[in-house]
Backbone bond lengths (Angstrom), bond angles and torsions (degrees), N, CA, C in turn:
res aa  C-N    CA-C-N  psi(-1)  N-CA   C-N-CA  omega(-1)  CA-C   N-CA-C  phi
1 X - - - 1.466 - - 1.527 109.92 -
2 X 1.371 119.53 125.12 1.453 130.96 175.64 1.811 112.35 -68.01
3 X 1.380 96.30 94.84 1.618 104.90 175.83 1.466 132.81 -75.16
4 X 1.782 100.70 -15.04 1.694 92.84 -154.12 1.809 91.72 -118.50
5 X 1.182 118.30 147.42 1.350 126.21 153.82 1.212 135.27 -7.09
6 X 1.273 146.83 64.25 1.677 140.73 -153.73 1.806 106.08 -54.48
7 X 1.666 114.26 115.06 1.529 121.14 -173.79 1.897 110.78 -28.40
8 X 1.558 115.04 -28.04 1.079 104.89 -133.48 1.709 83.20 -93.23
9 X 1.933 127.79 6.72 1.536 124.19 -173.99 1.456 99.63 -115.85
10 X 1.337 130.66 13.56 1.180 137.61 -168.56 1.533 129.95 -102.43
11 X 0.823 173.86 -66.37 1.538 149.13 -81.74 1.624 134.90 1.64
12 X 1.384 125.42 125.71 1.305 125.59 174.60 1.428 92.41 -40.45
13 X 1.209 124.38 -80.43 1.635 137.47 -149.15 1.547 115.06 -96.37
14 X 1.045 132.25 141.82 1.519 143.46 148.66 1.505 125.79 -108.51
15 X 1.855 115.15 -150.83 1.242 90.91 175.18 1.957 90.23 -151.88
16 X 1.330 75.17 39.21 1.862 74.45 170.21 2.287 108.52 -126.83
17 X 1.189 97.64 -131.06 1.397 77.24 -172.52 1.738 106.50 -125.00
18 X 1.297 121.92 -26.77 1.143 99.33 148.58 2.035 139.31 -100.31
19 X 1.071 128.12 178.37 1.563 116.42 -163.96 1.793 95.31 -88.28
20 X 0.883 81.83 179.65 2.126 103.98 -169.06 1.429 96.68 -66.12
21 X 1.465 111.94 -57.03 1.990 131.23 169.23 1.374 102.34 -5.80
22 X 1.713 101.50 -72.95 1.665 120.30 175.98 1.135 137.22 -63.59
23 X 1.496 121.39 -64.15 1.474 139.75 -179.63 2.068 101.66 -59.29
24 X 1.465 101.09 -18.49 1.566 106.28 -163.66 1.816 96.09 -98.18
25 X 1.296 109.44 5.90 1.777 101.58 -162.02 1.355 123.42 -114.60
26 X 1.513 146.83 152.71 1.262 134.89 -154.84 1.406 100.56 -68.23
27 X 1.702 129.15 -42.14 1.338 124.32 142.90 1.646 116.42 17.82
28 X 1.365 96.36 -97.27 1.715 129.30 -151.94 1.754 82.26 -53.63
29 X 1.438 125.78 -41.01 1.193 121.78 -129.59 2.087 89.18 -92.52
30 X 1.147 96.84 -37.28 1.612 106.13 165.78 1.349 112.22 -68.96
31 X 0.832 141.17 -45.79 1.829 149.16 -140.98 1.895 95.18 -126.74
32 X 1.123 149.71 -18.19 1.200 144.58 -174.77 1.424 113.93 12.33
33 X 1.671 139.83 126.34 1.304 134.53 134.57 1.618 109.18 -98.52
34 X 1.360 90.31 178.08 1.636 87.70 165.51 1.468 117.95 -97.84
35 X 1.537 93.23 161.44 1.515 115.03 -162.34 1.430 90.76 -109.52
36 X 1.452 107.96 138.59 1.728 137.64 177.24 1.086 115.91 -114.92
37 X 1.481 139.14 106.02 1.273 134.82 159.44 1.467 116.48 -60.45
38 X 1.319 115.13 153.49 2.054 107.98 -163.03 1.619 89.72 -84.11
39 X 0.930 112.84 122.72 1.818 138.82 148.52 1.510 102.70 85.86
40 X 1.356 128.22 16.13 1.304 117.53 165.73 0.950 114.62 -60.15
41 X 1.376 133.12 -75.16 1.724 133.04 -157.05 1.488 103.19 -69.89
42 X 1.545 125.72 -7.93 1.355 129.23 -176.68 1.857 99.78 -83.69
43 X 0.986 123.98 -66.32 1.281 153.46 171.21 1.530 83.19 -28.63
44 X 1.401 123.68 -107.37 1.234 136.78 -166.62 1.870 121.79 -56.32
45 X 1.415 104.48 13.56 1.837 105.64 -157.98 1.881 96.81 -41.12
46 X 1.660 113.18 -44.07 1.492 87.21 -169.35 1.309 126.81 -77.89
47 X 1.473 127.34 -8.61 1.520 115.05 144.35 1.204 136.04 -44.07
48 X 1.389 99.25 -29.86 2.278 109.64 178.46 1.806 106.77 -69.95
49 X 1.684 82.24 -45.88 1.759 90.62 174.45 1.002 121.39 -35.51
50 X 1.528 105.18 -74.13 1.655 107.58 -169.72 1.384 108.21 -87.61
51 X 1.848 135.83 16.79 1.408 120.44 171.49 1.604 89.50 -84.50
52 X 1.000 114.68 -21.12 1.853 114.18 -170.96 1.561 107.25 -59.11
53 X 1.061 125.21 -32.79 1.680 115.30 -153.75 2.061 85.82 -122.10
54 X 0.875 114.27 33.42 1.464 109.15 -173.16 1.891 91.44 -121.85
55 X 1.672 96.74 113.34 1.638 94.86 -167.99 1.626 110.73 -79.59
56 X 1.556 115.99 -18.17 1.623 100.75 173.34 1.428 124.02 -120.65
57 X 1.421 124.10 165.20 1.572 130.07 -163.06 2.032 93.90 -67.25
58 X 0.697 120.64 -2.55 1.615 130.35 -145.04 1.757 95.54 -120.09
59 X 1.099 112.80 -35.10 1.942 131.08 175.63 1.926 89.66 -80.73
60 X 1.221 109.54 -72.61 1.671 113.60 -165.13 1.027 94.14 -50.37
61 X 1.580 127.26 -67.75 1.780 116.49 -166.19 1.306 130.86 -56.84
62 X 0.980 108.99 5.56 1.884 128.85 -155.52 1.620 94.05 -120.11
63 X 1.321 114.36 -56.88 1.452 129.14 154.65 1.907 120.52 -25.73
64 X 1.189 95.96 -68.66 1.220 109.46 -160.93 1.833 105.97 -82.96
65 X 1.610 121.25 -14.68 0.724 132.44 166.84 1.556 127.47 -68.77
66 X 1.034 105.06 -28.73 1.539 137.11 -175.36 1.928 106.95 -84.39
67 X 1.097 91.83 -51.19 1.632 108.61 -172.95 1.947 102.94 -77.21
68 X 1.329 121.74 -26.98 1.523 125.84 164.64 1.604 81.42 -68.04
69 X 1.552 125.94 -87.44 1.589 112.60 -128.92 1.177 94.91 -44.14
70 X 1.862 137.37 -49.23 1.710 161.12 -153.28 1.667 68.57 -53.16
71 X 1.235 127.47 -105.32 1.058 111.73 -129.75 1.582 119.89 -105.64
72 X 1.463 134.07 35.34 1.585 153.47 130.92 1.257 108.12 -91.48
73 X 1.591 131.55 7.58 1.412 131.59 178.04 1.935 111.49 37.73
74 X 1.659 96.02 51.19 1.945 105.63 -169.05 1.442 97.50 -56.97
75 X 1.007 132.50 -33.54 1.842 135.57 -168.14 1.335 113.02 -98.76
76 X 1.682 120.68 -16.67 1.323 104.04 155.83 1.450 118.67 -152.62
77 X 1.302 84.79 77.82 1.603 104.87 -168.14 1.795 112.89 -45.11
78 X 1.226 125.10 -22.37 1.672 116.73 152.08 1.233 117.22 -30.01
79 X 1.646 123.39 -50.57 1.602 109.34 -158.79 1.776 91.47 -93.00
80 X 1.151 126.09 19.98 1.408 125.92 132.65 1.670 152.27 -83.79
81 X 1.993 83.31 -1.19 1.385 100.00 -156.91 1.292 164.27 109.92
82 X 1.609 85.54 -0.69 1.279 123.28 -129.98 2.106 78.17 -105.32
83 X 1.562 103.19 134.18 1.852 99.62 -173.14 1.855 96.83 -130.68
84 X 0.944 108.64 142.65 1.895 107.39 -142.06 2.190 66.77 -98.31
85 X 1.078 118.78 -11.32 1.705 116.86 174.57 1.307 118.26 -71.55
86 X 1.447 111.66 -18.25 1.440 122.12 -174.01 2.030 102.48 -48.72
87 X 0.964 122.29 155.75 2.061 110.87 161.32 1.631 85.10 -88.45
88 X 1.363 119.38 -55.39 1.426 97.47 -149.80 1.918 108.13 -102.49
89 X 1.153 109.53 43.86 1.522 132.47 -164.63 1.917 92.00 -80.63
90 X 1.728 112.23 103.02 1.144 138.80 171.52 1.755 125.06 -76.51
91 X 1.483 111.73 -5.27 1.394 98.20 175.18 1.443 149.12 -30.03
92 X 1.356 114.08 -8.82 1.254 90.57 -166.28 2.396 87.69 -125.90
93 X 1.395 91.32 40.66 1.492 101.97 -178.86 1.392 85.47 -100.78
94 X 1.372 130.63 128.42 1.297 140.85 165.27 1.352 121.68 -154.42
95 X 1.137 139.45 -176.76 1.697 142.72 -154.04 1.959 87.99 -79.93
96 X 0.914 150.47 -21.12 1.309 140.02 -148.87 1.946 78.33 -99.85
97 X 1.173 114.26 -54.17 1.676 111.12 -149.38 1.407 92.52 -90.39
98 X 1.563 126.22 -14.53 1.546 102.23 148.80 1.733 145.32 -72.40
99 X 1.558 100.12 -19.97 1.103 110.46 179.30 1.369 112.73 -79.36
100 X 1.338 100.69 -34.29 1.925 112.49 165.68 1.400 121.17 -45.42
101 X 1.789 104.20 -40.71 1.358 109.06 -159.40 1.933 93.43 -89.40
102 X 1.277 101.94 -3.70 1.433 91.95 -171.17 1.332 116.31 -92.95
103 X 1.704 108.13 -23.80 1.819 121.27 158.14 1.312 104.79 -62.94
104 X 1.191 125.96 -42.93 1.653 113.19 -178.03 1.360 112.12 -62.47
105 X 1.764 118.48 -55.95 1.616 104.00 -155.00 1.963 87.78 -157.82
106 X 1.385 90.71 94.34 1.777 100.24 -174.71 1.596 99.67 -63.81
107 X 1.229 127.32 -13.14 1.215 111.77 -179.14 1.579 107.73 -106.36
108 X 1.170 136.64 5.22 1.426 129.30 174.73 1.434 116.88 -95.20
109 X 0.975 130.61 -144.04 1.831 121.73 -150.75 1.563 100.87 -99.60
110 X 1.420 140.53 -20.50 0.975 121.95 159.13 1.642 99.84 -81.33
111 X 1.087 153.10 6.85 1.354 118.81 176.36 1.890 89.85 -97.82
112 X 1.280 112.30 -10.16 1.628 103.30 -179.82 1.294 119.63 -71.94
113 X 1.650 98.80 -29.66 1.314 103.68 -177.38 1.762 117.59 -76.86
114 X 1.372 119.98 -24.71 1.497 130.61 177.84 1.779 103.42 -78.79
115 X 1.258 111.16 -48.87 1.393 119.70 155.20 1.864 113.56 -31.26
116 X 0.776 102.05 -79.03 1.762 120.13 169.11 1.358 106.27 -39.20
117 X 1.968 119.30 -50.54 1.474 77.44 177.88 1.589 108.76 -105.81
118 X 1.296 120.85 36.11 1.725 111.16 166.59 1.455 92.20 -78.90
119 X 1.243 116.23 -59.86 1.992 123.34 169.16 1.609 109.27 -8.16
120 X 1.462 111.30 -62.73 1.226 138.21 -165.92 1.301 119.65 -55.89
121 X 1.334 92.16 -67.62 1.586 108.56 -165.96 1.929 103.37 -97.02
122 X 1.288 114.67 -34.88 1.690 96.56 -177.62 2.213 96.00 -118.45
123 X 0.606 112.29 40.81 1.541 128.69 174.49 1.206 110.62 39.32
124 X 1.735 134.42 41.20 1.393 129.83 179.90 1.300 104.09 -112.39
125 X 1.471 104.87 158.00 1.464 102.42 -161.62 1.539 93.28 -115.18
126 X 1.768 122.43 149.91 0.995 108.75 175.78 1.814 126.15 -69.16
127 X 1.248 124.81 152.96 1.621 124.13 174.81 1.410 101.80 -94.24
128 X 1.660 127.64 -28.42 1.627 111.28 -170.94 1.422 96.11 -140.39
129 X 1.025 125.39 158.08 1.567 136.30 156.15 1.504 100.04 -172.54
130 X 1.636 113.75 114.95 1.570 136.09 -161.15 1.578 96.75 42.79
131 X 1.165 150.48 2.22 1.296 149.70 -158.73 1.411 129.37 179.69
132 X 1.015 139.10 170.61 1.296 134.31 -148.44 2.008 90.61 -102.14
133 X 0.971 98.00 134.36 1.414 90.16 169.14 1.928 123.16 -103.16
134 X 1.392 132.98 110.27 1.459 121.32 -147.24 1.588 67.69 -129.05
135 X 1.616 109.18 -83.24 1.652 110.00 -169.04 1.547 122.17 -47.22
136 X 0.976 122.98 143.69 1.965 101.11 159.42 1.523 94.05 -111.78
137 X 1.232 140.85 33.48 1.550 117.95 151.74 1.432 90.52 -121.31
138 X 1.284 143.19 21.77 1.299 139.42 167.82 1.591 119.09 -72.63
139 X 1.602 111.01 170.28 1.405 107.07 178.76 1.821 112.64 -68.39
140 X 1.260 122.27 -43.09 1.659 111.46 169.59 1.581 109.35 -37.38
141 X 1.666 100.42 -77.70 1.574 94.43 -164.34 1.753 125.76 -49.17
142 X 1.451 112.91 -20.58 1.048 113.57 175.40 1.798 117.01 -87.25
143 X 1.438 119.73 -15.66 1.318 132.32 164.14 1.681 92.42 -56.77
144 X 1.210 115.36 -63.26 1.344 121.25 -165.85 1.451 107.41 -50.54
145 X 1.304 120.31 -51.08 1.589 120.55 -162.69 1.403 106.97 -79.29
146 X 1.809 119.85 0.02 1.263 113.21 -154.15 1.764 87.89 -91.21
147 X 2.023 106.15 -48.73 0.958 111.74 173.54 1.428 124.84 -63.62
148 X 1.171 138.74 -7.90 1.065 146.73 158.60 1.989 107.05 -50.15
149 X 1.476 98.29 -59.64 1.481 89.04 -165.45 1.025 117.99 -97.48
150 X 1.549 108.94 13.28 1.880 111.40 175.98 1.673 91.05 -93.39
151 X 1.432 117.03 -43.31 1.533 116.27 174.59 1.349 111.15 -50.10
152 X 1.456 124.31 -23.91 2.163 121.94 178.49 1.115 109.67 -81.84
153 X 1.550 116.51 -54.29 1.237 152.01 -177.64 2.027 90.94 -6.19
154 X 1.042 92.63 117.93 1.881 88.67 158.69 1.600 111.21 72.09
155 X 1.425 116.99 -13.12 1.474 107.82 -151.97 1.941 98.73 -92.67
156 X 1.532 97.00 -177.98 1.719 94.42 -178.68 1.431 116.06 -107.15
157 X 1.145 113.00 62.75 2.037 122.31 171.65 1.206 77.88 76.42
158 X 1.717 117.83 89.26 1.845 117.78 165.71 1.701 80.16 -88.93
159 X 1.388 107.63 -40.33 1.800 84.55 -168.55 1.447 126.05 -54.74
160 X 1.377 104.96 -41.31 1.330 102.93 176.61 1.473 114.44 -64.59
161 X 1.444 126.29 -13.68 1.509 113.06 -167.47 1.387 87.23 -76.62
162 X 1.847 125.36 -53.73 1.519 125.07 169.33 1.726 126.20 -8.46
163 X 1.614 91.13 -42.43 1.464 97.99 -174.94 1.240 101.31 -83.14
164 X 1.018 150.09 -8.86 1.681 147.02 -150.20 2.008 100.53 -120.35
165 X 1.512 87.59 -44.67 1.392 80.94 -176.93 2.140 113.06 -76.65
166 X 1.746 102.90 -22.63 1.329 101.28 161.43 1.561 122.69 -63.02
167 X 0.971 116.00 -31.68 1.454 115.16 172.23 1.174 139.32 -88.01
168 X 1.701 93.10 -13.65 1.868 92.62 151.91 1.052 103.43 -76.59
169 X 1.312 131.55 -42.55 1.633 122.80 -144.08 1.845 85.97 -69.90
170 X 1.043 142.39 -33.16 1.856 143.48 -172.07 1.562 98.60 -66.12
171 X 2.023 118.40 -45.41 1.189 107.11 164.55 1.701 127.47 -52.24
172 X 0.944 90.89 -61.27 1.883 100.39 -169.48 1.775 97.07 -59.27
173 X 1.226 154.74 -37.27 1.237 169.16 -145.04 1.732 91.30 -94.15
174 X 1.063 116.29 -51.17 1.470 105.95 175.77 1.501 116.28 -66.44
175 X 1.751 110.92 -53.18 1.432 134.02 166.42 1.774 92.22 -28.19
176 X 1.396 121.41 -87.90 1.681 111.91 -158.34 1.514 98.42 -80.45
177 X 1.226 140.17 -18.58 1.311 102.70 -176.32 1.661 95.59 -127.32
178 X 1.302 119.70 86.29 1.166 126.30 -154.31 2.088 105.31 -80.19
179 X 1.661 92.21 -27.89 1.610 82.02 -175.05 1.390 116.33 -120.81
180 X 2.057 101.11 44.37 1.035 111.55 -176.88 1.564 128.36 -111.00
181 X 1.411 140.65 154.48 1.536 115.09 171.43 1.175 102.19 -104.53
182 X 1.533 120.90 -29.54 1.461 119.61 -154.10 1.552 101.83 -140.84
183 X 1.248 126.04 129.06 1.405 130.86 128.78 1.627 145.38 -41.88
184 X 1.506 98.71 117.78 1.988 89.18 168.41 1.670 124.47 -78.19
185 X 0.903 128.70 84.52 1.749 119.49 -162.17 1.877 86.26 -120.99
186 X 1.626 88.73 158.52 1.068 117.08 -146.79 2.054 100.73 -123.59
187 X 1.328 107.63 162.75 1.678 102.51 -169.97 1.192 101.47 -165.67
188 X 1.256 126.85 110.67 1.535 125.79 -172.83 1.631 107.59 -93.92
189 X 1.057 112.02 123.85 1.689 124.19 -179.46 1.775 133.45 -111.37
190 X 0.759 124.43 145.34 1.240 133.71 -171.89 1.329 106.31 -134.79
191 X 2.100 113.89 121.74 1.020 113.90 -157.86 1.578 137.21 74.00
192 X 1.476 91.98 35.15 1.384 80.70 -170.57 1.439 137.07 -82.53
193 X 1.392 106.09 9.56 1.808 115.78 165.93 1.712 107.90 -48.95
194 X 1.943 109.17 -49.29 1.103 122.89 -167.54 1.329 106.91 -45.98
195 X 1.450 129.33 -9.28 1.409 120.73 -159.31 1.641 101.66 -96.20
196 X 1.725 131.63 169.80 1.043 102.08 -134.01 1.783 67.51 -124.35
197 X 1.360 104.00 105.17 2.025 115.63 174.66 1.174 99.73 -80.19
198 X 1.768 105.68 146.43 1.438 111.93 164.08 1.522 108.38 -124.58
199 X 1.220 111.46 -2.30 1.986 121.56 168.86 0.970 107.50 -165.56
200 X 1.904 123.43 169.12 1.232 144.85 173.97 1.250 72.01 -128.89
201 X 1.492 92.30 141.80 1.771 127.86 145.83 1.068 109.12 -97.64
202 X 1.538 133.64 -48.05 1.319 142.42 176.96 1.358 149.78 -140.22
203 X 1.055 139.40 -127.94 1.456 128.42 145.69 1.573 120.45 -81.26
204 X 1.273 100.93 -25.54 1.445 83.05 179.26 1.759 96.89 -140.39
205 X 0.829 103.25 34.26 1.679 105.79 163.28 1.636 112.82 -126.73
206 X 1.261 105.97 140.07 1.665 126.53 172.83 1.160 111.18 -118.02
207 X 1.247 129.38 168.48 1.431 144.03 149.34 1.184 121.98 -116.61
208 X 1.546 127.98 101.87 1.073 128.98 -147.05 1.639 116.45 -123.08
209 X 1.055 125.22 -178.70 2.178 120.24 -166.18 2.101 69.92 -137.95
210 X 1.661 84.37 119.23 1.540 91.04 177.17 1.548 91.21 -119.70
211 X 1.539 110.61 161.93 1.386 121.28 -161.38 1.691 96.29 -64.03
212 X 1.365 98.78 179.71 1.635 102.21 176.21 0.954 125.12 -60.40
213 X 1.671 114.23 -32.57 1.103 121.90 -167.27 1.626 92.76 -149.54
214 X 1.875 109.47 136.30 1.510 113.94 174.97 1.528 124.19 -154.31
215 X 1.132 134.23 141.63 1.294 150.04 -166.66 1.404 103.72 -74.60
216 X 1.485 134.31 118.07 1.407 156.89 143.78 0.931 102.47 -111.44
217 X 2.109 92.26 159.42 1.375 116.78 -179.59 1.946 104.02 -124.55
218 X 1.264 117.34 151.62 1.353 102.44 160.92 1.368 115.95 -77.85
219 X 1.382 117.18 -2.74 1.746 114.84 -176.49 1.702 115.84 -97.60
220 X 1.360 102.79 125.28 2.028 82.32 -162.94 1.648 88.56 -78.21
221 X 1.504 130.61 -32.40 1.527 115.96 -176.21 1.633 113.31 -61.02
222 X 1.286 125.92 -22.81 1.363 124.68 -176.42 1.867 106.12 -71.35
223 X 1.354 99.93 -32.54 1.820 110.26 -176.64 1.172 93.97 -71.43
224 X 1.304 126.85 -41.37 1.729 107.83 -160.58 2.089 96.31 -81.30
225 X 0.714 91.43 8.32 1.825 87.17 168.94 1.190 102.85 -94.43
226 X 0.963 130.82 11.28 1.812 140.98 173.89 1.408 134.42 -103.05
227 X 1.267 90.35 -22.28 1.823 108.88 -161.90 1.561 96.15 -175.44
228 X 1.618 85.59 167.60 1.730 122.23 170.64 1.540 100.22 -77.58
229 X 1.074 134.62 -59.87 1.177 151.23 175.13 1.833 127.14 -80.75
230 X 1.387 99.02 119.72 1.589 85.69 172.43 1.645 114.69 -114.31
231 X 1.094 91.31 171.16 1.714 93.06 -158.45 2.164 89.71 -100.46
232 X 0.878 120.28 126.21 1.639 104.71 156.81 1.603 113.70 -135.72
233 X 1.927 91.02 135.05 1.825 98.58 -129.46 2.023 68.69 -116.87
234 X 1.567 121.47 150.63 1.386 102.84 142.69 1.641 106.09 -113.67
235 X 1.623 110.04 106.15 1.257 136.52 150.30 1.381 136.87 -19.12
236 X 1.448 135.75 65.67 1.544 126.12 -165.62 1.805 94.33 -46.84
237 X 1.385 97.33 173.20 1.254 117.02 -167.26 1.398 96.94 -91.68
238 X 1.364 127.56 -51.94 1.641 126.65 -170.51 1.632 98.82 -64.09
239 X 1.381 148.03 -48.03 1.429 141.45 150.54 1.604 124.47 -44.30
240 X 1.407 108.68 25.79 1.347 119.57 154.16 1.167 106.38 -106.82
241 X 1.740 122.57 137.12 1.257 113.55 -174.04 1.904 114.31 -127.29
242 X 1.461 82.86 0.43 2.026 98.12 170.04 1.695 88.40 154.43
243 X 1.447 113.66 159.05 1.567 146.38 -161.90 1.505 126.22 -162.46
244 X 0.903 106.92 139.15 1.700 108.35 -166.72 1.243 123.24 -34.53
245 X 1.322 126.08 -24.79 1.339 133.46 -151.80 1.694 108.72 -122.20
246 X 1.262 101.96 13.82 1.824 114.62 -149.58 1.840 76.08 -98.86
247 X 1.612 142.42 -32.82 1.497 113.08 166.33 1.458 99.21 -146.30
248 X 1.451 106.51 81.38 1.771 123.22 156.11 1.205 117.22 14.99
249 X 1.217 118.30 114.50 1.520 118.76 178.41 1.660 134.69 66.86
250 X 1.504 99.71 0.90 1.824 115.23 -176.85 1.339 106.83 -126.24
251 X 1.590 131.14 30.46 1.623 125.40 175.94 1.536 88.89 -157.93
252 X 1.454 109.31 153.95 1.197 129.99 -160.82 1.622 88.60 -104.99
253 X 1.373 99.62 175.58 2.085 106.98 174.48 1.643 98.07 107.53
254 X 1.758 90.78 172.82 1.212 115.58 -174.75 1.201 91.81 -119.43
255 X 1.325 133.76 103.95 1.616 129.94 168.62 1.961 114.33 41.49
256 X 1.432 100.06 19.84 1.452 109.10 158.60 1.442 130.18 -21.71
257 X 1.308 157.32 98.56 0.954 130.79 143.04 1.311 126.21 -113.71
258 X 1.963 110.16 148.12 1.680 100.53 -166.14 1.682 116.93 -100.40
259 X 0.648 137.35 117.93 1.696 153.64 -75.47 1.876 84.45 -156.45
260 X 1.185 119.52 101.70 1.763 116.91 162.28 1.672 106.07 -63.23
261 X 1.576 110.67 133.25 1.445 117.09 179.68 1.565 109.32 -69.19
262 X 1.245 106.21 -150.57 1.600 129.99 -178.86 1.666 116.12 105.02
263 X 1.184 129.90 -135.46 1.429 119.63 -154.83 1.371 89.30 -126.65
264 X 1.511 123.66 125.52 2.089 146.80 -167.40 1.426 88.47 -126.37
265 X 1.019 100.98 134.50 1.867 116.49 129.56 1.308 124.18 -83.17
266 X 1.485 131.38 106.90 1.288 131.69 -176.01 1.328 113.70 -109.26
267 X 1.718 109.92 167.23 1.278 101.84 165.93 1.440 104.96 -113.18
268 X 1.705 91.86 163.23 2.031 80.41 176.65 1.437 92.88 -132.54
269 X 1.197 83.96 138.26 1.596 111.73 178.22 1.361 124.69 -136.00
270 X 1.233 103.03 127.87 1.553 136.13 -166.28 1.660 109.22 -71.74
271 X 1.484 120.42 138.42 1.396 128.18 -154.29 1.623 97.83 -83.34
């Protein structure tokens, strides 16, 4: 069985602590550590501080909400720089209206831009966005990179908010599922030959190269409203990268969570 990352979906480099090789391989996906983005939790230590001693999900999210606007200045994007004269002046694009835009339409310019930074930050390259991605000098991948940089274009460090909001979501993920490594989440599919296998174990197991970035549910009846086929993946916890429920009442979905790609063993199961 083919375990490791094929060179050609990867990047040499990222910007967390282990390489794409690993974090991208059937390996990582059995054996899970955690994944570190470079200088987040250093950068921010007194947000970690005080999410630690804060006893409800409802205190942290309120917390951490407060501590983004404090320091991307989200409410008054001037003391960022921000000149309301600009034509193409993006202020009010921030981590909330990407994750929004990514429940609405995973393949339009906010999903390019979250796409862009799994690319970024853990070195996987996307396989689909509106299209299959095989070439990278083809018309997809370059659709992709276009929306990628009209989605940056103007905005105030969305990547870095990316990084902030990934590293709460690793806080709070320990917080509720404290004596867990892995998740069962679920993905209803249509077409599923199209998907790109690299083994059978069995009849109903594959080993599969899932996009960089992908939409699960913890509900397997909510997936089969998706597809003929459901996918059931077990999910390390550090390849969660935010989920519906990660800030109460401000993200769209049904028990959503957005899921870092690389190479799963799944099961598939029939509706």
């Amino acid at each position: 069985m083919s375990a490791s990352l094929p060179r050609a979906v990867r990047l040499p480099i990222n910007r967390c602590n282990l390489p794409a090789e690993i974090l991208g391989s059937l390996t990582y996906q059995r054996h899970p550590t955690p994944l570190k983005l470079d200088g987040v939790e250093e950068l921010h230590r007194r947000l970690f501080e005080r999410l630690a001693v804060l006893a409800t999900q409802a205190e942290r999210a309120e917390s951490f909400m407060a501590h983004m606007d404090a320091t991307f200045s989200l409410e008054h994007p001037e003391e960022a720089g921000f000149n309301a004269a600009w034509r193409y002046g993006r202020a009010k694009a921030n981590y909330l209206k990407i994750l929004r835009g990514w429940a609405f339409d995973a393949d339009g310019r906010e999903g390019a831009v979250l796409k862009g930074w799994v690319e970024s930050r853990f070195g996987l390259l996307p396989r689909h966005h509106g299209a299959p991605i095989r070439d990278f000098s083809g018309p997809a991948y370059r659709h992709y990179l276009e929306q990628r940089s009209g989605g940056l274009y103007s905005t105030n460090s969305l990547e870095a908010q990316l990084d902030l909001v990934y590293a709460y979501c690793q806080h709070e993920l320990v917080r509720l599922w404290p004596d867990s490594t892995h998740l069962t989440l679920y993905r209803g599919v249509n077409r599923l030959d199209e998907y790109e296998a690299l083994a059978r174990s069995g009849p109903d197991r594959r080993t599969l190269l899932l996009n960089s970035l992908n939409s699960f549910t913890l509900e397997r009846e909510r997936a089969g409203e998706f597809g003929d086929t459901i996918l059931a993946v077990s999910v390390p916890l550090p390849k969660v990268c935010f989920f519906h429920r990660l800030l109460p009442g401000k993200l769209r979905g049904e028990d959503e969570f957005g899921v870092i790609g690389g190479v799963y063993e799944v099961r598939c199961l029939a509706l």
